[in-house]
MOPAC internal coordinates of N, CA, C and O (Angstrom, degrees):
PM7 1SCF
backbone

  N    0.0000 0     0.00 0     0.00 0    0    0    0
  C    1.4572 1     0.00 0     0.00 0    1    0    0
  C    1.5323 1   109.16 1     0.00 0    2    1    0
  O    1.2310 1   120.80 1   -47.23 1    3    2    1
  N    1.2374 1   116.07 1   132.77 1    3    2    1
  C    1.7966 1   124.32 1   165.32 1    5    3    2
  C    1.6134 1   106.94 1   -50.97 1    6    5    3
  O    1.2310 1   127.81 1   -54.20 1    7    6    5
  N    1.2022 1   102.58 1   125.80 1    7    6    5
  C    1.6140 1   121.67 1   150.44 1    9    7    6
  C    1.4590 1    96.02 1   -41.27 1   10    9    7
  O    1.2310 1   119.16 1   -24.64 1   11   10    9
  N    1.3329 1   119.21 1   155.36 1   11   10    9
  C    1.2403 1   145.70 1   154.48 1   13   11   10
  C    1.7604 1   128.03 1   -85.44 1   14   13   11
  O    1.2310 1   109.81 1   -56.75 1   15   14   13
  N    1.0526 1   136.72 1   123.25 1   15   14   13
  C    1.8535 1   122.77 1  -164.93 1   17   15   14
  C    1.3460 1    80.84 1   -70.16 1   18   17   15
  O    1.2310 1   100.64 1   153.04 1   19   18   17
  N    1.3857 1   152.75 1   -26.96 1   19   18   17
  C    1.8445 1   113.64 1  -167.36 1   21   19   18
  C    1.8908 1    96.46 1  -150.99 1   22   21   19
  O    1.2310 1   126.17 1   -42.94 1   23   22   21
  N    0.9880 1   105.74 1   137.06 1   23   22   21
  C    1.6433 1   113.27 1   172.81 1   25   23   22
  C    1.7673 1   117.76 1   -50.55 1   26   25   23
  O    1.2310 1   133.96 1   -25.56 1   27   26   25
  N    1.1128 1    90.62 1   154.44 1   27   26   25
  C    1.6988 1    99.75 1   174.09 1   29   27   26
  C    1.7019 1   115.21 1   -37.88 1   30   29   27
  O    1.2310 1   118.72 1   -31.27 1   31   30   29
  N    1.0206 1   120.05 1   148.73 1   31   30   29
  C    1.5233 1   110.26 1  -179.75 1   33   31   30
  C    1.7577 1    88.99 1  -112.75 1   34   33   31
  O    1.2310 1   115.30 1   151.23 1   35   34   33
  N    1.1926 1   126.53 1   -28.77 1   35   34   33
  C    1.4140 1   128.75 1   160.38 1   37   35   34
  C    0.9937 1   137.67 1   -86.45 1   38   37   35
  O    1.2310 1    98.99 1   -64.94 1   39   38   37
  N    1.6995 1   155.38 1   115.06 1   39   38   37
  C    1.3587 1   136.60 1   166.71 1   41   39   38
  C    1.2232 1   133.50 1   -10.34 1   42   41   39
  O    1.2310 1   129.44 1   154.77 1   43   42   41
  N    1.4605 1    99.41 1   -25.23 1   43   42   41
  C    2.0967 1   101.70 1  -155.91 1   45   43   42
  C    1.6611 1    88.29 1  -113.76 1   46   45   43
  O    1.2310 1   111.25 1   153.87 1   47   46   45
  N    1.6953 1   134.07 1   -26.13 1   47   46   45
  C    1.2805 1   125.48 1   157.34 1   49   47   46
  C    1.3610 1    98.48 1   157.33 1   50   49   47
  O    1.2310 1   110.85 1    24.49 1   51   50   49
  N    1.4984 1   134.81 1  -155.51 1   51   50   49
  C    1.1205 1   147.02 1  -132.98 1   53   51   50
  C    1.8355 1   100.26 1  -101.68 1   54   53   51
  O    1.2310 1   129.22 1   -56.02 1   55   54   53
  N    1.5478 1    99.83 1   123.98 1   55   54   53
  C    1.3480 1   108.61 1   175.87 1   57   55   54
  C    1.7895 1   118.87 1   -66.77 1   58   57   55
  O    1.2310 1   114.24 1    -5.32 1   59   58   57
  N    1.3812 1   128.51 1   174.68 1   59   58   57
  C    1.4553 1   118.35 1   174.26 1   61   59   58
  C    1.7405 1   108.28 1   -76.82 1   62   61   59
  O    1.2310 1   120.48 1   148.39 1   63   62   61
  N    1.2043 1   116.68 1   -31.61 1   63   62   61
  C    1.7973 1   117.07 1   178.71 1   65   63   62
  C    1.7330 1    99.65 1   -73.63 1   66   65   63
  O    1.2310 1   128.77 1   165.77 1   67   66   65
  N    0.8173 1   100.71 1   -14.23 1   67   66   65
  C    2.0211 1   112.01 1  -179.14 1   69   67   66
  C    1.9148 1   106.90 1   -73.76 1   70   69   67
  O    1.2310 1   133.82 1   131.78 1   71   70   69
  N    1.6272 1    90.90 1   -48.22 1   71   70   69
  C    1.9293 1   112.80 1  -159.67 1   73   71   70
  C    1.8537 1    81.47 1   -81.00 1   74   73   71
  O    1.2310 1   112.59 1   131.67 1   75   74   73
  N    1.1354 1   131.59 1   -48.33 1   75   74   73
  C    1.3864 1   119.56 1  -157.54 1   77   75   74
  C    1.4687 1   103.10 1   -63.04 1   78   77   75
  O    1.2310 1   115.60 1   126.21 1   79   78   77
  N    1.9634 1   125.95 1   -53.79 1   79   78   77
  C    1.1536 1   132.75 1   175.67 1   81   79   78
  C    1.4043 1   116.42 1   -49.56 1   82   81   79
  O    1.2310 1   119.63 1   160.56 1   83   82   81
  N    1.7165 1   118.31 1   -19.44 1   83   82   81
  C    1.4714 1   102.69 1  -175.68 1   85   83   82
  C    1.5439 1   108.80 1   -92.56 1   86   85   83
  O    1.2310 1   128.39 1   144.14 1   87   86   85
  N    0.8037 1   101.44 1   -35.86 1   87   86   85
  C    1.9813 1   120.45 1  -163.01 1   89   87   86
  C    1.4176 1   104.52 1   -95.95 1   90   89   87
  O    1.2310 1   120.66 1   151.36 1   91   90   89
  N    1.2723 1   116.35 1   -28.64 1   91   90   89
  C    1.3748 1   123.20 1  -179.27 1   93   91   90
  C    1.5159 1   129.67 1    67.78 1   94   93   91
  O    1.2310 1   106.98 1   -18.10 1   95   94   93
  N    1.2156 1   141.85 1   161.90 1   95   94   93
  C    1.1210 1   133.05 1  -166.00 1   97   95   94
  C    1.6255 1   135.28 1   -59.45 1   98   97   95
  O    1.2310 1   132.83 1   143.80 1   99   98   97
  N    1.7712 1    92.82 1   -36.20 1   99   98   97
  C    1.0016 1   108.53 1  -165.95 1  101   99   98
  C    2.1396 1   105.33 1   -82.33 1  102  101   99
  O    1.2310 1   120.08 1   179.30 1  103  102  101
  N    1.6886 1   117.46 1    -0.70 1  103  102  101
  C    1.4830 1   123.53 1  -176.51 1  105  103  102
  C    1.8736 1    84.46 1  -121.55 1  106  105  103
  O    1.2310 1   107.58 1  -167.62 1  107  106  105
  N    1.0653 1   140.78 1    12.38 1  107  106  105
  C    1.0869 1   133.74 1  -178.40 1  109  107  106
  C    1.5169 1   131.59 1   -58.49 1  110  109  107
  O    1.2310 1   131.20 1   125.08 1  111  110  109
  N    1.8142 1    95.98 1   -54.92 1  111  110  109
  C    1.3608 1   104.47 1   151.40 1  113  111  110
  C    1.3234 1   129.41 1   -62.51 1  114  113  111
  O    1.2310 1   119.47 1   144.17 1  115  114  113
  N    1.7632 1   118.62 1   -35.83 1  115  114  113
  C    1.7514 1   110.45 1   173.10 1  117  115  114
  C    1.6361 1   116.37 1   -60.99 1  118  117  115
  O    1.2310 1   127.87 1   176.18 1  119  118  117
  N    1.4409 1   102.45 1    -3.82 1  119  118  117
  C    1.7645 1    93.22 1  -163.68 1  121  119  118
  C    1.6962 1    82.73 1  -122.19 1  122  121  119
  O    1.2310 1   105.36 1   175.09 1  123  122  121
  N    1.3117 1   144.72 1    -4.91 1  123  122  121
  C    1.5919 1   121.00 1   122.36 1  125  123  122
  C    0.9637 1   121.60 1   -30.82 1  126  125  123
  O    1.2310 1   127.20 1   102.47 1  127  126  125
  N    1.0578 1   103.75 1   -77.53 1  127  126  125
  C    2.3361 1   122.33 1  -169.30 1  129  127  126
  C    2.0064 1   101.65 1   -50.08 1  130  129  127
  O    1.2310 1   127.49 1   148.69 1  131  130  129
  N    1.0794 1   103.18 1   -31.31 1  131  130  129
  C    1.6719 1    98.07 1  -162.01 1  133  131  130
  C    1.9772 1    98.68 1   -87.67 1  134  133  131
  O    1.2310 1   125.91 1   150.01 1  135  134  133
  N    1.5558 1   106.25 1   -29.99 1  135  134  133
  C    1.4229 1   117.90 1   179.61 1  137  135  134
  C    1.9250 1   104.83 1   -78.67 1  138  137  135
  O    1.2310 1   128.83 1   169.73 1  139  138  137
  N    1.0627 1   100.58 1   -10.27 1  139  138  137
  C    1.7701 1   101.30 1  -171.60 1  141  139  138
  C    1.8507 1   107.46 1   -67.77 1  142  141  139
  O    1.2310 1   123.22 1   -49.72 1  143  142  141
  N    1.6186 1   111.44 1   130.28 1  143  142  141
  C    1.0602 1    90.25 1  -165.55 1  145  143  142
  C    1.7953 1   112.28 1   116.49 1  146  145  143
  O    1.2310 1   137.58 1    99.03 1  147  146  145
  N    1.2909 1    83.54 1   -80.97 1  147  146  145
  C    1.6781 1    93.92 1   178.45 1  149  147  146
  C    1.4307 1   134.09 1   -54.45 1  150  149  147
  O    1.2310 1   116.17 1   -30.46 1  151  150  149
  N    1.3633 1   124.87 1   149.54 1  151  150  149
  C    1.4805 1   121.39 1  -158.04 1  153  151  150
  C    1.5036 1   100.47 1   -93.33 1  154  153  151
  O    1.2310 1   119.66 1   -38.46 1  155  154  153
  N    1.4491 1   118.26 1   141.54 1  155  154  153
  C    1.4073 1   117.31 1  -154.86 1  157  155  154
  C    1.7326 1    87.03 1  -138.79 1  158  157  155
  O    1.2310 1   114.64 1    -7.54 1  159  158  157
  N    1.6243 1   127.77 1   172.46 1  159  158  157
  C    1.5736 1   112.11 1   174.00 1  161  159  158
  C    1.5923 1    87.46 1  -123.46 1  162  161  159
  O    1.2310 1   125.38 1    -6.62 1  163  162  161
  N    1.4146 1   107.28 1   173.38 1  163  162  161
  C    1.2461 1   141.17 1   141.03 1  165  163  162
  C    1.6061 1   141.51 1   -51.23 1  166  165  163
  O    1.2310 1   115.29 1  -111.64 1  167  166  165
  N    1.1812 1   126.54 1    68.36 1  167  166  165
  C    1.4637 1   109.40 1   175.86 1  169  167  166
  C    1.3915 1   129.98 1   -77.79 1  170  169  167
  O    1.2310 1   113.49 1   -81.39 1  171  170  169
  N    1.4154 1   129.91 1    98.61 1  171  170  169
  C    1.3421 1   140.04 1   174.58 1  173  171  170
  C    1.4353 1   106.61 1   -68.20 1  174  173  171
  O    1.2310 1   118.32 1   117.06 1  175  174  173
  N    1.0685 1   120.81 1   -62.94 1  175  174  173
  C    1.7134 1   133.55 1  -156.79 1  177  175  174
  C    1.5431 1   100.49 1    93.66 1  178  177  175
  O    1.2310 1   117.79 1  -121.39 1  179  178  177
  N    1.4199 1   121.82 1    58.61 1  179  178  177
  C    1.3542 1   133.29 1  -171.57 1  181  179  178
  C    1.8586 1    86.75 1  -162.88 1  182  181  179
  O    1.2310 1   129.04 1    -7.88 1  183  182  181
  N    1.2965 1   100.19 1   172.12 1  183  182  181
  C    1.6537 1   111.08 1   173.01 1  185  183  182
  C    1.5608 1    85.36 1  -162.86 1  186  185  183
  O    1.2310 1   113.63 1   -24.38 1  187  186  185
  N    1.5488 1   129.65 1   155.62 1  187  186  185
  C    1.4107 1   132.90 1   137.67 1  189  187  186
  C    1.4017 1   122.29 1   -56.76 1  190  189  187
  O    1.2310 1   123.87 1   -36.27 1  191  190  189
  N    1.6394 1   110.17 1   143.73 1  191  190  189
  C    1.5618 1   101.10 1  -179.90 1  193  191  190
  C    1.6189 1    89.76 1  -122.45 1  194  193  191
  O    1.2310 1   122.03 1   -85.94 1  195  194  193
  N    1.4649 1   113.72 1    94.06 1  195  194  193
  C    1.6896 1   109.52 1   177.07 1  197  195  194
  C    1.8520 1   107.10 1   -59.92 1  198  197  195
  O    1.2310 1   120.24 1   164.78 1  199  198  197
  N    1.0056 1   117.15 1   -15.22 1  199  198  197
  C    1.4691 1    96.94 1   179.41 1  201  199  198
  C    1.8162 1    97.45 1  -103.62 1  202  201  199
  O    1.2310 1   108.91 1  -160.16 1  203  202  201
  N    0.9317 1   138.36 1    19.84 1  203  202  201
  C    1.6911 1   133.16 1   136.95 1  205  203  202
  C    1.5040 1   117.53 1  -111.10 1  206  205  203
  O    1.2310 1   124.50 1  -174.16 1  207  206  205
  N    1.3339 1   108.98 1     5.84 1  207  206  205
  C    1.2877 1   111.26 1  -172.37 1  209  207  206
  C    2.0374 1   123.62 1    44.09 1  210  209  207
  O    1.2310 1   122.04 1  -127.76 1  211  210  209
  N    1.4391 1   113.69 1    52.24 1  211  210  209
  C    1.1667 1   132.48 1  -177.72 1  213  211  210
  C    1.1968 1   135.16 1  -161.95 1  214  213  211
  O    1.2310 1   107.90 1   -29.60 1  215  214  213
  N    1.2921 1   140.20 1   150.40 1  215  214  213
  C    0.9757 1   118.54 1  -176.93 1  217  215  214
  C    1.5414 1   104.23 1   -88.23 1  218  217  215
  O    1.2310 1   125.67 1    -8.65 1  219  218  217
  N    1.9479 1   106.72 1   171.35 1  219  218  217
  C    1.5900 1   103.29 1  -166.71 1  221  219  218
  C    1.9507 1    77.04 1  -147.29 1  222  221  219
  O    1.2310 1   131.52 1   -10.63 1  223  222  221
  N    1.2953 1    95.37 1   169.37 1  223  222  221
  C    1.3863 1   100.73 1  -165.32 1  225  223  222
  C    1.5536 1    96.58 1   -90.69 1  226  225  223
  O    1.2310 1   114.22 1   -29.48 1  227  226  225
  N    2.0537 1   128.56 1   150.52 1  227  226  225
  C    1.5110 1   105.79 1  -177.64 1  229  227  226
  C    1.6145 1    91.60 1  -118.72 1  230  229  227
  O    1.2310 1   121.80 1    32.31 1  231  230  229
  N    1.5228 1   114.16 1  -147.69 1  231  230  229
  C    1.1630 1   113.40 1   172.52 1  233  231  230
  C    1.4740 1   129.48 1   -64.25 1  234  233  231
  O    1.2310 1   112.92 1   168.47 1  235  234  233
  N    1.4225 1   130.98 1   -11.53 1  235  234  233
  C    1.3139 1   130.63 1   171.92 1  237  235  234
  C    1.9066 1   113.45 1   -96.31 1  238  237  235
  O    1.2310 1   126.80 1  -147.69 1  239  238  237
  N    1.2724 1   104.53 1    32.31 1  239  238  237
  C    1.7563 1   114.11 1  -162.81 1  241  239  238
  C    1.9332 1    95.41 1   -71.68 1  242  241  239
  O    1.2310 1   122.64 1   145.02 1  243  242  241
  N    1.5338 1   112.55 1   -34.98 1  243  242  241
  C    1.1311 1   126.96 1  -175.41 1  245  243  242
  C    1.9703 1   115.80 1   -67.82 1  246  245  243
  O    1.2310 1   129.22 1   139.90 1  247  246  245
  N    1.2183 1    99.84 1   -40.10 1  247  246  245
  C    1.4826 1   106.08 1   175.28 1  249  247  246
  C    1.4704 1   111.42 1  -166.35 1  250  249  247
  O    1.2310 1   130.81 1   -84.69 1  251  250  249
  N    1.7372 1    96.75 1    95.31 1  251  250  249
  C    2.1346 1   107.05 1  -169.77 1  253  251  250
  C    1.5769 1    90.29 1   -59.81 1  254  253  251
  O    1.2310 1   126.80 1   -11.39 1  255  254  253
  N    1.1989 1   104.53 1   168.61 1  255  254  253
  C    1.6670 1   113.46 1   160.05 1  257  255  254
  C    0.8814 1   112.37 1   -79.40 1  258  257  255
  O    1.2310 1   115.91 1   103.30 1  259  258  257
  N    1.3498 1   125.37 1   -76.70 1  259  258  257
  C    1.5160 1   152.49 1  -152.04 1  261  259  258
  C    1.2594 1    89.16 1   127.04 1  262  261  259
  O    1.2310 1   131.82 1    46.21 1  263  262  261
  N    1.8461 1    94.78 1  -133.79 1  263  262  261
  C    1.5472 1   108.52 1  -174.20 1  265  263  262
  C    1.1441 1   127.46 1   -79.02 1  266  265  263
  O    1.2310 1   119.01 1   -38.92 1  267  266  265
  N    1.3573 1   119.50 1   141.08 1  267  266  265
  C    1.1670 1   105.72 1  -170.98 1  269  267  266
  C    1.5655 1   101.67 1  -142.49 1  270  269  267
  O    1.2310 1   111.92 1   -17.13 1  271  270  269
  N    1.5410 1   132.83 1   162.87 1  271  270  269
  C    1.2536 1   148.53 1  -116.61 1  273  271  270
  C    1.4809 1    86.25 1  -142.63 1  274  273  271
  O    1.2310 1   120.15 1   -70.70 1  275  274  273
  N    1.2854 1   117.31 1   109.30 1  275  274  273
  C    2.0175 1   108.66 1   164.18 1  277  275  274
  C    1.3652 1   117.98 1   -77.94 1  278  277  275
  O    1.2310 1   133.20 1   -31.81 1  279  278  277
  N    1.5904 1    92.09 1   148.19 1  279  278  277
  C    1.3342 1   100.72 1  -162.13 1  281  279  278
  C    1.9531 1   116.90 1   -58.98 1  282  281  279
  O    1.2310 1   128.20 1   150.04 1  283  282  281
  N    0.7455 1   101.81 1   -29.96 1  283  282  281
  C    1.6917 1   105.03 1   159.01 1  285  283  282
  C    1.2356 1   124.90 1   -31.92 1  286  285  283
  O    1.2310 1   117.58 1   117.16 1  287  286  285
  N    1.2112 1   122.21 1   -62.84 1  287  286  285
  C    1.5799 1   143.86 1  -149.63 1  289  287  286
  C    1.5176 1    90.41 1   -95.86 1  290  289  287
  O    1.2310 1   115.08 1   134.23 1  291  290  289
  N    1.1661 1   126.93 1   -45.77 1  291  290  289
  C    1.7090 1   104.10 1   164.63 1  293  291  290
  C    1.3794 1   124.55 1   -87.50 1  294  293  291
  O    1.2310 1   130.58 1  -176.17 1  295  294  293
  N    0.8887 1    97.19 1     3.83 1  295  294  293
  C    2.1603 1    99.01 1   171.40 1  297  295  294
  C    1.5809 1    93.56 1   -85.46 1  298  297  295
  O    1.2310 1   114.94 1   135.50 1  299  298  297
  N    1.5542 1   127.20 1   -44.50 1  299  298  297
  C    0.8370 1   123.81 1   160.23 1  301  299  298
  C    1.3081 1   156.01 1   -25.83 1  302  301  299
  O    1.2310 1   117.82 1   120.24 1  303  302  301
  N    1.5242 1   121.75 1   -59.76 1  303  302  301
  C    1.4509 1   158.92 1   144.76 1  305  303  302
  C    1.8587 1   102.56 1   -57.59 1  306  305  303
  O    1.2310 1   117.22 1   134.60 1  307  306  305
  N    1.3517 1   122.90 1   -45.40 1  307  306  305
  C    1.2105 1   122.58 1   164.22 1  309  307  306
  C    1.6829 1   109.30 1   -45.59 1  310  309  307
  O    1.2310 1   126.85 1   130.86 1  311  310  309
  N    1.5052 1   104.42 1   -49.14 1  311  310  309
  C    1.9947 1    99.76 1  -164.67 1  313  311  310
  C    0.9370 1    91.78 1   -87.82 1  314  313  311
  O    1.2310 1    93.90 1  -147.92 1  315  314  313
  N    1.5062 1   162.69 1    32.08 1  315  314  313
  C    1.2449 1   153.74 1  -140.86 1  317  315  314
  C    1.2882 1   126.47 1   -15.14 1  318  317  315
  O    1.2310 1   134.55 1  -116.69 1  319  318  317
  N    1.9198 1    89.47 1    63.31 1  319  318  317
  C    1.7334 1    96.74 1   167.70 1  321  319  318
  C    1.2540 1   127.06 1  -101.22 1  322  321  319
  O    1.2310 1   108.82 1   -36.08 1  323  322  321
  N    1.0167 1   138.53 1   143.92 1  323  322  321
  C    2.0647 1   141.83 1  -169.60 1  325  323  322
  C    1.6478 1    96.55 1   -49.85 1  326  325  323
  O    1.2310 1   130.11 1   -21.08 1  327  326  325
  N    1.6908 1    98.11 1   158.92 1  327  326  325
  C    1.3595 1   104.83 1   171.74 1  329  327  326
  C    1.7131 1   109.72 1   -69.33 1  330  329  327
  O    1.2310 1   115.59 1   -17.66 1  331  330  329
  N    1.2313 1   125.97 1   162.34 1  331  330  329
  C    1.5709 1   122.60 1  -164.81 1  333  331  330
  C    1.7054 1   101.17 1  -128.03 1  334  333  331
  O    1.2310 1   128.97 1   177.25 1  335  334  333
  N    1.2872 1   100.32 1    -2.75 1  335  334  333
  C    2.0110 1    92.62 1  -170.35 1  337  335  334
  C    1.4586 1    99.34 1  -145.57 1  338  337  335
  O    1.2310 1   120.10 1   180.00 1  339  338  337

């Protein structure tokens, strides 16, 4: 798999101001269309704590992303390999 030019700015993987700088504007829409489908997470700046039954604030409590893209699936689309799931 390709290195990435810059690390996650989130724990859970690559923000959308993150996906535009790598892929750039002009593959932006192909790496919509190729991500469509695909399972993407949530950044709140919250996590569940099943053993208090609540949520507790984690390391992104200061500034959530939103959605965000795992780092897989764009190393992926980076090597121009097919979606796999």
């Amino acid at each position: 798999m390709p290195e990435l030019p810059e690390p996650p700015a989130c724990p859970y993987g690559y923000t959308k101001e993150q996906i535009e700088r790598i892929v750039g504007s002009a593959r932006l829409e192909e790496f919509n269309l190729w991500m469509t489908g695909q399972t993407m997470t949530l950044c709140e700046g919250r996590s569940y704590n099943h053993e208090k039954r609540e949520y507790v604030e984690n390391a992104c409590a200061n500034d959530p992303h939103g959605a965000v893209v795992y780092t897989h699936d764009l190393r992926r689309f980076v090597a121009g390999l097919p979606v796999i799931d």
